[in-house]
C-alpha positions as CSV (number, residue, x, y, z in Angstrom):
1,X,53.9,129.8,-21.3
2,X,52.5,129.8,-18.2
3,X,54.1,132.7,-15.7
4,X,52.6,131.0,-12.5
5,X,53.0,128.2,-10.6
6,X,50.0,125.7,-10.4
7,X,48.9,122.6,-8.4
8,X,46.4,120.5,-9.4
9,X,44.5,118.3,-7.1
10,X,42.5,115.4,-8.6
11,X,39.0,114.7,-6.3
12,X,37.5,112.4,-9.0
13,X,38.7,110.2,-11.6
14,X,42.1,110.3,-13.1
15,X,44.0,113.5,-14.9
16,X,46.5,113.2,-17.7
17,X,48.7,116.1,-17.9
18,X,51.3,117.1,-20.4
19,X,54.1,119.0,-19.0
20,X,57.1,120.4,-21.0
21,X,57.9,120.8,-24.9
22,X,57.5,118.4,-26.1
23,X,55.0,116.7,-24.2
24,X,55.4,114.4,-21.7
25,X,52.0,112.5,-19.9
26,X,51.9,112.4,-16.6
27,X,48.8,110.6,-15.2
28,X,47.6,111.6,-11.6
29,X,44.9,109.4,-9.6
30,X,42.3,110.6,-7.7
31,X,43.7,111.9,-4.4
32,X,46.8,112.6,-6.6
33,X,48.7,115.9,-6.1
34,X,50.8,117.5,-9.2
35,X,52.9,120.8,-8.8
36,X,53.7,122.7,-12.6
37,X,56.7,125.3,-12.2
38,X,56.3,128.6,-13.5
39,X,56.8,128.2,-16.9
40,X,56.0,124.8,-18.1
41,X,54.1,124.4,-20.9
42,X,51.1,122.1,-20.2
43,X,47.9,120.4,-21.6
44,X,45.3,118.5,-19.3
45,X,42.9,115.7,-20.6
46,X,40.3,113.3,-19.6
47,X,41.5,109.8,-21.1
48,X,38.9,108.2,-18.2
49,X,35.0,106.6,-18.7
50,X,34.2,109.0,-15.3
51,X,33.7,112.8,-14.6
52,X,36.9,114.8,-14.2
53,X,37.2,116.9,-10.9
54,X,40.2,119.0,-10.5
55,X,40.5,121.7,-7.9
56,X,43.6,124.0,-9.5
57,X,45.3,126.8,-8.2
58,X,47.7,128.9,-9.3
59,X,50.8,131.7,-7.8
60,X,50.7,134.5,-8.4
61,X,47.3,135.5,-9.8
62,X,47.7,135.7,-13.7
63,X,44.5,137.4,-16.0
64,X,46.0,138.7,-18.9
65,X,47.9,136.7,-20.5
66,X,47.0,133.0,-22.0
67,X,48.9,131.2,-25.1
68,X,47.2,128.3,-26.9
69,X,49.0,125.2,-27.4
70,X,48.7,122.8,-30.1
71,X,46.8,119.8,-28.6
72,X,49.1,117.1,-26.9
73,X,46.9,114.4,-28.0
């Protein structure tokens, strides 16, 4: 589970995100602007026919630790 906060800003085509346990899909446009808490479990895809751009950034800095969900889709 994450133990940062992340935003994820979508500058081209369209991002489908699964927050929580289970899953839920959230799709965000471009333009579109999602904000994760600390400690939701999440997935991203690319359900679209175009590139996907995301620029993501996440509080505070976290390198050491990464858990591998079972893919949402």
């Amino acid at each position: 589970m994450p133990t940062q906060e992340e935003t994820f800003v979508v500058l081209a085509g369209e991002l489908s995100i699964y927050l929580d346990e289970p899953p839920e899909r959230v799709d965000v446009p471009t333009g579109g602007v999602v904000n994760v808490p600390a400690g939701t479990p999440l997935q991203s895809a690319n359900h679209g026919d175009v590139d996907l751009v995301v620029y993501a950034y996440g509080y505070p800095p976290e390198d050491t630790t990464a858990e591998l969900l079972d893919p949402a889709v």
